[in-house]
N, C-alpha and C positions, 0 to 999 in steps of 0.2 A: 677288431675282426671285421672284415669285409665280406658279405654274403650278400648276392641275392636275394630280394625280400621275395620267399615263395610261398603258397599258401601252405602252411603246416596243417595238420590233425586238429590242431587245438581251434585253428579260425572258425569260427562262429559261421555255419553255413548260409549262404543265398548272401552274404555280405563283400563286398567289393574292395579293397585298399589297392584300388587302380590308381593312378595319375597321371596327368600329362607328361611327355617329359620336360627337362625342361628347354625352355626358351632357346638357350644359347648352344642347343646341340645341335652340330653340322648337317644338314640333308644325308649325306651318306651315311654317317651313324646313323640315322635314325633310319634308313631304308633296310637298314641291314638288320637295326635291330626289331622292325617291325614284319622282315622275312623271319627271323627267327621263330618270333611270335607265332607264325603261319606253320613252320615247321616241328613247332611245338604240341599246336593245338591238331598239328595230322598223326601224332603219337596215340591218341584219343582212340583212332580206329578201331583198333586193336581191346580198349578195354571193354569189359560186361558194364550196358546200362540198366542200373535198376527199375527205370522209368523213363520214356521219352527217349524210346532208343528209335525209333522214326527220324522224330527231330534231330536227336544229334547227329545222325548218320548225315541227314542233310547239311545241318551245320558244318561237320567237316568237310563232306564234297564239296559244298560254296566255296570254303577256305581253299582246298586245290586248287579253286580256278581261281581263285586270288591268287595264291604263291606261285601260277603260270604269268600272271600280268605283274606279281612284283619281280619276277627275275628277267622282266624285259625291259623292265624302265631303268633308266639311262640316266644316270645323273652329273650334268654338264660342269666342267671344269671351274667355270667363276661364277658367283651371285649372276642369278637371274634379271633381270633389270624390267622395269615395270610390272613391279609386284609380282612377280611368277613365284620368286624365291620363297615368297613369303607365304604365297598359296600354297606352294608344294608342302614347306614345313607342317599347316597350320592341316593340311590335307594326311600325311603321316600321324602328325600329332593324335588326329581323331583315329584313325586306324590303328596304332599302337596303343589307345586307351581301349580302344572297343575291343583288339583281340585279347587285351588282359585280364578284362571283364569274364570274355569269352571261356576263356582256359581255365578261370577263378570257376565257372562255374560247371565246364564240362569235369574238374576235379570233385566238387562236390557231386555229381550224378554219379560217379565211380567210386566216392570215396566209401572204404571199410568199417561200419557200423551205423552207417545214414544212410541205406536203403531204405526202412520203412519213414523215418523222417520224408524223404526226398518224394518217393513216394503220392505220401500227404500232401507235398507240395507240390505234385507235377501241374498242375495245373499252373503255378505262380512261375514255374520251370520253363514253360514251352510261353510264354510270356516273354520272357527275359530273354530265351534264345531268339523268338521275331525281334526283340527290339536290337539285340545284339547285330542279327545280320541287315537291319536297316540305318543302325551307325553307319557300320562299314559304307554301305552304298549311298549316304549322304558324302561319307568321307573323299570316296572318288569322284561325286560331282561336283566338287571343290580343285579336285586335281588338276591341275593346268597340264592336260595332256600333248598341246600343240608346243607351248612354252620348252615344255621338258626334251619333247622329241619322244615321243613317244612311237614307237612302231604302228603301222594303220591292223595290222593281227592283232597286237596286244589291247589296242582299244578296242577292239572287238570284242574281245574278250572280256575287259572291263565293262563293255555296255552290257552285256550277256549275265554278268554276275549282275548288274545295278536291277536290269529287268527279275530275273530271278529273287533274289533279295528282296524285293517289294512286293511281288505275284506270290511267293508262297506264303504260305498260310499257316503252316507250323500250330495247328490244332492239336489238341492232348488226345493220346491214342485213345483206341476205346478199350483195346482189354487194360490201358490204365485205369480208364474208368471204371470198369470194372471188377480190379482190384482195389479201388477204394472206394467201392461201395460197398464191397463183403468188409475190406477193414472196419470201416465204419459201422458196419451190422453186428461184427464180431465186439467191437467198442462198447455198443449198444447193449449186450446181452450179459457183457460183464455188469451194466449201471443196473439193469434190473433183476440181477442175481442170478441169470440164466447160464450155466456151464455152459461153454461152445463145443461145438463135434471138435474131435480130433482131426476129422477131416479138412476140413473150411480150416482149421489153421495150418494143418501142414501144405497144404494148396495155397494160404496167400505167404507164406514163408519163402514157400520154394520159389513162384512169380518172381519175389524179389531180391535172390537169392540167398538166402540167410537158411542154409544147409547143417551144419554144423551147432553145438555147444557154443565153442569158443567165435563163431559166425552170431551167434544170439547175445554174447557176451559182450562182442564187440559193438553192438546196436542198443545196450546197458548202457555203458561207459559213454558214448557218447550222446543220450539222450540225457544224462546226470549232466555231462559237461555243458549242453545248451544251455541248462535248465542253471546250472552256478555260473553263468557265465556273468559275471560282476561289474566284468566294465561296459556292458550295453544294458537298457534296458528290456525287458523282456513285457509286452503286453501280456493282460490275464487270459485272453483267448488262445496265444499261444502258449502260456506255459496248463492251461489244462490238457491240451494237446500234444504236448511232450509228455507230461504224467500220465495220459492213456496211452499213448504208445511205452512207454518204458513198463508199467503195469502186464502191459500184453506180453513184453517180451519177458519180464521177470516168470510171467506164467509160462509160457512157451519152453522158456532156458530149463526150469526143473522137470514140466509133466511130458515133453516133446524129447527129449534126447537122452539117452540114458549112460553114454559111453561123456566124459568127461577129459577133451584131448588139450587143454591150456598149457599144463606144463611141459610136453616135447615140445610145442611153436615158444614157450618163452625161455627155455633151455636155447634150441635153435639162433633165436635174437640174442640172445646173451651171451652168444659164442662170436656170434658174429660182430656186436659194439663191443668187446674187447679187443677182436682184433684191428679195430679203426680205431681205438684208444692208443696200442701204439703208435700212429703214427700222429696223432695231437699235441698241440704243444701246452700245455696245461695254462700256460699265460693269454691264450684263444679263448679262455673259458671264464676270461676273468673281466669284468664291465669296465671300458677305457676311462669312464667318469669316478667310481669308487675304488677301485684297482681290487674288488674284494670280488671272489666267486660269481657268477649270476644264480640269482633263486626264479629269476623271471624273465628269461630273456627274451626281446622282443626285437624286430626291427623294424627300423626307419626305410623311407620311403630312398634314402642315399643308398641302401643296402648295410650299412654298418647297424652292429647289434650291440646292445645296451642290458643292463638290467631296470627294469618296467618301473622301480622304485625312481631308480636316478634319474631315468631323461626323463619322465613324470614332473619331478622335482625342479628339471634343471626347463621342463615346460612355463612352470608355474610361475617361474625367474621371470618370466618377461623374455627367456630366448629360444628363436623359432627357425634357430639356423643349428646345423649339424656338428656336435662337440669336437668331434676330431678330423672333419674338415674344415667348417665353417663358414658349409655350402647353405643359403636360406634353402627353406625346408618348403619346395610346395604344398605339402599337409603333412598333422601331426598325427596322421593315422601311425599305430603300434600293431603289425602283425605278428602276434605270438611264433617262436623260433623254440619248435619241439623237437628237432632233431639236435640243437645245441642245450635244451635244458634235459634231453638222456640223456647226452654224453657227458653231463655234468652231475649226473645223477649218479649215472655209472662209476666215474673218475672218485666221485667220494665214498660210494661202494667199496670202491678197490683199496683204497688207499685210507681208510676209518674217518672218513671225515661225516660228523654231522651235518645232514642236510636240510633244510627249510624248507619247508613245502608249503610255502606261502601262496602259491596261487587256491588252493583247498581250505587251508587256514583261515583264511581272511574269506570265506563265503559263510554268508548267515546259514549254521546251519538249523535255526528256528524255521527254516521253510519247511524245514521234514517232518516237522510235527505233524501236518497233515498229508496227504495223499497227493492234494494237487488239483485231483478232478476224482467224478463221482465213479468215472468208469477205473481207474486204478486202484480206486478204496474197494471195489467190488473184485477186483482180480488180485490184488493182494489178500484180502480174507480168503477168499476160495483157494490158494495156495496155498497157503499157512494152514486151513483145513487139510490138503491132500498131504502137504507134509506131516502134519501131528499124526496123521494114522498111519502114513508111511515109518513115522517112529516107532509107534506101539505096535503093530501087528507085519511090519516087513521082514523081509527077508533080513541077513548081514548086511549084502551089499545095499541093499536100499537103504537100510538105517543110517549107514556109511553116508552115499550117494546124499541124503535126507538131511544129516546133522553138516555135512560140508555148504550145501545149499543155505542152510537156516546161519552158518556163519558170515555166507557172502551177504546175505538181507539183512541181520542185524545191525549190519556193520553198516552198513547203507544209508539207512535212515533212520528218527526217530520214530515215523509212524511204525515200520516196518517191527522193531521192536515190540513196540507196543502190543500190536497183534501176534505175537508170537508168544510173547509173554500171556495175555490172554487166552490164548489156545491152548495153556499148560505145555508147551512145549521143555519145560524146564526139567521136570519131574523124568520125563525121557530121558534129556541129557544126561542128567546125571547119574541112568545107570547103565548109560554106555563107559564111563571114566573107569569100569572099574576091566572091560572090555580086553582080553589081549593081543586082540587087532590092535597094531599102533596107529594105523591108519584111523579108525576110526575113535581111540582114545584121543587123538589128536585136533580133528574136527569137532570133536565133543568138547571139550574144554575149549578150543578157539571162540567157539558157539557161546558157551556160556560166558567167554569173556567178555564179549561185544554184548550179548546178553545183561549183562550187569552192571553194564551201564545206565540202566533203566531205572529208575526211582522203587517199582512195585518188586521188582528181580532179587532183591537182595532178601529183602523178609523169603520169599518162597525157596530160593538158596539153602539158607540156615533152617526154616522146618523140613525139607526133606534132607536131613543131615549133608548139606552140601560142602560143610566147611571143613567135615575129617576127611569126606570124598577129593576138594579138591587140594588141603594141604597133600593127601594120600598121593597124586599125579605129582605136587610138588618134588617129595621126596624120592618114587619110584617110577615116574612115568617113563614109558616105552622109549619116547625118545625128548632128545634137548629143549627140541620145539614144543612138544608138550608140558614141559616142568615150566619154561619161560611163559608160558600163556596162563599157568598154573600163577604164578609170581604176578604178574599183572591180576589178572582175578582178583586175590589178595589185597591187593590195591583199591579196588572200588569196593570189596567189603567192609575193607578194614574203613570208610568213609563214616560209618556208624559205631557212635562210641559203645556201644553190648555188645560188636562184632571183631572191634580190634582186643577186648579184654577176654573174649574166647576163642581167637584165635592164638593170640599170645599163650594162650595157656595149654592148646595142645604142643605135647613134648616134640621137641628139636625145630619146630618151626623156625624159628629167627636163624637157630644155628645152619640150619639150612639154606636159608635165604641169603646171610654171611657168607657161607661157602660159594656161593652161585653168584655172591660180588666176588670172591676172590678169583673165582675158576672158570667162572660162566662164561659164553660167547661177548660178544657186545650187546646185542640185543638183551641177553640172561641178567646180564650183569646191572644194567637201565631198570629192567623191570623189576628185581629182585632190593636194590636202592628204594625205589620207589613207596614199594610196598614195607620194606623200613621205616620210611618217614609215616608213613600211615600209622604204622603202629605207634610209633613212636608220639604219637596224639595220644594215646595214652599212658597215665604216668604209670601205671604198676608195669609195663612195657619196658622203661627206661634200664631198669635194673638186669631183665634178661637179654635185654643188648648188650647191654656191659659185660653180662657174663659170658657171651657166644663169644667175646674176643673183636667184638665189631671194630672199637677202634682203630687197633693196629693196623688192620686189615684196609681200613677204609686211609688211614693215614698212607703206606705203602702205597695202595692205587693213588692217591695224587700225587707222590714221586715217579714211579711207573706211567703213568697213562698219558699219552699227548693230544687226547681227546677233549676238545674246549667243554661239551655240553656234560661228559661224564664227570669230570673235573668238578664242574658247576653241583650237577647231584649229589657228589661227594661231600662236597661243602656244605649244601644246603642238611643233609642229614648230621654231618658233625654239629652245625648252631642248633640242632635241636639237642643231639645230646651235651653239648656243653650251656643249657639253659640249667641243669644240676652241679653240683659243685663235682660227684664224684663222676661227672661225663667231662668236666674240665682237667680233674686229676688224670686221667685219662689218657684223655690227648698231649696235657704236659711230658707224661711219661711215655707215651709214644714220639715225641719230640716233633709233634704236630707243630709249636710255636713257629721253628724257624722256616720249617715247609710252608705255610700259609703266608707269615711274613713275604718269601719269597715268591709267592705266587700273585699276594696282592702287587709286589715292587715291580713285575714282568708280565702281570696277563692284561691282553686285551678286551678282555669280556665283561663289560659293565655289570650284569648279572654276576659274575664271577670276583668282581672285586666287592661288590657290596656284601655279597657272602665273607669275605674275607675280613673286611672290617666289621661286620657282625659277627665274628668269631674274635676276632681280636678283644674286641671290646668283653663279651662275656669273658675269656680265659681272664681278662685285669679283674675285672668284679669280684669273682670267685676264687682266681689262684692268687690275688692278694699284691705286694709291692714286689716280691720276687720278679711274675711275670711283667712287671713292670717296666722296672730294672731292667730287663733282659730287652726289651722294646726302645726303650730310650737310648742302645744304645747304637742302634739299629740309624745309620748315616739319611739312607735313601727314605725310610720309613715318613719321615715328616712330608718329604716330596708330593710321596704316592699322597697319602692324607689331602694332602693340600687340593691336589688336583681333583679330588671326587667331591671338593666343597664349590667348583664350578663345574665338572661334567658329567657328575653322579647324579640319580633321581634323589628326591626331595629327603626318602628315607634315607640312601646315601651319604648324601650329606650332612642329614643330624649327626647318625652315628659317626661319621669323622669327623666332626668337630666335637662331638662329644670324649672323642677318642683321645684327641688333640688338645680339650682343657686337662684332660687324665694326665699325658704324660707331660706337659708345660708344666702345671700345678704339684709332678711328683718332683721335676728336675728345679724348683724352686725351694722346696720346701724337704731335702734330700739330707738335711742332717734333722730332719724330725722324726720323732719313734710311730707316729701314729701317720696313715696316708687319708688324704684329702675325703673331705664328705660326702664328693661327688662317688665317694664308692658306695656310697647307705643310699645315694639320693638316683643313683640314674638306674633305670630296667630295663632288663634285656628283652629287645624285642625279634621275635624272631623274624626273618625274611625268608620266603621260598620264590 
């Protein structure tokens, strides 16, 4: 795929993956492409700046009177001869780095949830824009204006910008200044436990314009993103400075706006990347180095786009040239390409593909443990206070408005938990579940799922009867989303072996859970698995699995389903129940043997095939020489075996070769009445 490498959402702000171009590009490409530059950065006018709107104003007019002197220069039909040529290029060259610098950064002054970041940083802001406009006017006094033929107006003009460029001053405003001196005050009174006026924050919100909910929301989202951002490193003074500002806006987002507008704008967007989905070609979406999906896609400084794993990879190689052209590579800078990993996000949406969400995944989230900074730990408590009262003594809609908020924080972070779960916020929750608002049974139980994640959450869960409350939503909740969050729940209960043996024991639960693998959405049916295998840690469990009818059930969706990761789940819950002899009967009799046989001989999912040879293996153990028999005669089976004893992990590989002396040692020994030792001598280990 060939894109423009543009700055996306996801680029790590005040950060530059500018480059020269290179070398061998013609004077006229490069003049043209360095008008473009000029024509780009006058689109700017038009946008609201958060901060250092002085400066940029100036910064663009500069640029018009630059894009007057580049549409006058002239550029002569053959190589220049005593060095002019060379001047000229190497004079572009600096101009097309500095306006991309330029553009990189007048994006970040406009961008959508890095106003108070930016802000914070105008000072470092109106820095960067003087250095920027005295690139440029270095760049022109390099310019061989006489060589070129340059017009005696347009030097004119050029000297007018050089003088300018160097005479201004591009000082940080003052009412910047003095919206980050109240920021900073407001900072302040969070660290020493002082609530702020209402006033003072709706006054530095508005400054920087962050009007809205979903305006606050969006100033969240990207102060998390700064703060995970994994492939840079992050000093300690600015990441407590990202944790006071995300602290302020987390308070801001629930005590400042009371109307809640996120879902019409992401309805809106999601009508709209569907209809740019038709026109993609799904092979666009797929990394030219792995031929698989992109989970991360980024690009190169050629404009072709990769997934972050592979050219990483194909970095590490010792090669520093471009895969699919095998253009060397002026630097190995990776600009994250966010509008190609929605639409890959979306496309697997559409179409049931599991998606990786490995840029989230792979961030330590052991940072969340704490706060960050002193001013976030104080704006966090103070919220989580105004929420728990907001639970116990609000209105509907506040409680509503209260348990939906307390879902987005849990989910967040670990501290954020923490103090929530301290503030008794649990004991609320749970008697909203029983609520006939769906709306707010909904938040409530989401609440508590994210909730239960927490180590202290689950005891306080089960004494305030939380586990008849939240089987009770499993079974009848208002809507799908609520029983699926119900079913997850379940899951980090059932983690504690007292809570999966009384859960099990309230009536129809499993049978429930079963149903909601057979009929459930995707999501239902994920989580509802899940919280199977949970129980399924406990043995007195095993038996009312068996009885809900699990197996068949679960057998059927690996025929049915073309889903790699539910496939996987599926599997992973059959090798626990076939760890018993009558969870082996089971599955024989559901005709589980040949379906698995046939999913280890055809899937590409190394998770998925080790499940399968750990299934295999337990039905020989337990269903005896029959199931054996039935294996050995299976052509392809040896193949598959063979191959996970070089590309399987290490557990992988025992079990097929364990697998593998089973059926060598039964096809030898095939007129004998008794089967080999290795059936008393090998145990099943299970794999998840």
């Amino acid at each position: 795929m060939t894109r423009k490498p543009t700055a996306e959402p996801t680029r790590r702000t005040l950060t530059f993956p500018a480059v020269h171009p290179s070398d061998h590009t013609p004077p006229a490409a490069l003049l043209s492409s360095v008008a473009d530059l000029a024509r780009s950065v006058l689109t700017f006018k038009a946008k609201r700046f958060a901060c250092n709107r002085r400066n940029a104003a100036e910064s663009i007019r500069s640029v018009a009177n630059l894009l007057l002197f580049l549409e006058e220069v002239p550029i002569p039909p053959a190589p220049l001869g005593g060095g002019g040529g060379g001047s000229l290029s190497l004079a572009l060259s600096e101009l097309h780095l500095a306006l991309r610098k330029l553009r990189f950064l007048l994006e970040d002054c406009t961008r959508d949830g890095a106003r108070a970041w930016m802000l914070m940083k105008s000072e470092r802001v109106a820095g960067q824009l003087r250095a920027s406009a005295r690139a440029m006017a270095t760049a022109l006094d390099v310019l061989p204006m006489e060589d070129v033929g340059v017009p005696v107006e347009a030097r004119e003009v050029a000297g007018l910008f050089v003088r300018q460029a160097r005479k201004v001053s591009l000082e940080v405003d003052v009412d910047d200044r003095t919206a980050v001196s109240d920021l900073k005050s407001i900072l302040s009174s969070f660290e020493c436990g002082i609530v702020p006026e209402r006033s003072r924050l709706e006054s530095l919100l508005d400054y920087v314009g962050v009007r809205s909910w979903t305006d606050c929301h969006k100033e969240i989202r990207f102060l998390d993103a700064e703060l995970g951002f994994e492939f840079l490193s992050v000093e300690k003074r600015e990441v407590e400075i990202l944790s006071s500002l995300m602290g302020l806006m987390c308070y801001c987002r629930c005590v400042l706006f009371e109307v809640v507008d996120i879902e019409s704008n992401r309805q809106s967007n999601e009508e709209h990347a569907i209809k740019v989905l038709d026109h993609v070609n799904p092979d666009d979406l797929r990394c030219p180095i792995s031929l698989e999906l992109m989970v991360d896609p980024v690009t190169t400084v050629t404009g072709h786009t990769y997934d972050r794993a592979s050219i990483v990879k194909w970095f590490r190689a010792g090669n520093f040239t471009c895969p699919k052209t095998g253009e060397m590579l002026a630097s190995t800078e990776l600009v994250p390409n966010a509008a190609i990993r929605r639409l890959i996000e979306l496309y697997c949406s559409e179409n049931g593909i599991p998606f990786a969400e490995s840029a989230r995944k792979h961030r330590d989230i052991t940072r969340t443990v704490l706060a960050g900074s002193v001013a976030a730990e104080g704006a966090m408590k103070m919220l989580v206070s105004y929420l728990a009262f907001r639970l116990e003594v609000g209105t509907s809609v506040e409680r509503n408005r209260a348990a939906y908020e307390i879902r987005l924080l849990a989910k967040a972070s670990i501290f954020n938990r923490s103090c929530l779960v301290e503030a008794g916020t649990i004991s609320h929750l749970l008697k909203l579940l029983t609520s006939r608002d769906s709306s707010i049974q909904e938040n409530a139980i989401a609440a508590l799922l994210n909730l239960s994640k927490h180590s202290k959450s689950k005891a306080i869960i089960v004494e305030n009867g939380g586990l008849v409350l939240v089987v009770e939503v499993l079974k009848y909740g208002h809507k799908v989303e609520a029983r699926q969050h119900a079913a997850a729940a379940l899951f980090y209960l059932a983690s504690i072996e007292e809570y999966r043996k009384l859960i099990g024991e309230i009536p129809e639960t499993i049978a429930v859970l079963v149903e909601m693998v057979k009929n459930g959405t995707s999501r239902g049916k994920k989580n509802a698995l899940v919280a199977i295998f949970g129980l399924l840690m406990h043995h007195g469990n095993h038996r009312r699995v068996l009885a809900s009818g699990a197996v068949p059930v679960l057998v059927q969706q690996l025929k049915s389903s073309d889903r790699e990761d539910f496939i996987n789940d599926c599997l992973a819950v059959l090798s626990s129940i076939a760890e018993k002899s009558e969870g082996t009967l089971a599955i024989l009799r559901a005709n589980g043997l040949y379906i698995i046989t046939g999913i280890l001989n055809s899937s590409t999912s190394r998770v998925g095939r080790e499940h399968c040879v750990t299934l295999l293996l337990a039905l020989c153990i337990n269903g005896g020489a029959e199931v054996v028999s039935n294996l050995v005669k299976s052509s392809s089976l040896m193949q598959s075996l063979y191959s996970l004893l070089s590309e399987g992990t290490s557990r992988a590989s025992k079990k097929a070769s364990a697998l593998i002396r089973l059926l060598q040692d039964f096809s030898e020994r095939r007129s004998c009445s008794s089967l080999p030792a290795i059936f008393q001598q090998e145990q099943f280990v299970h794999a998840w």
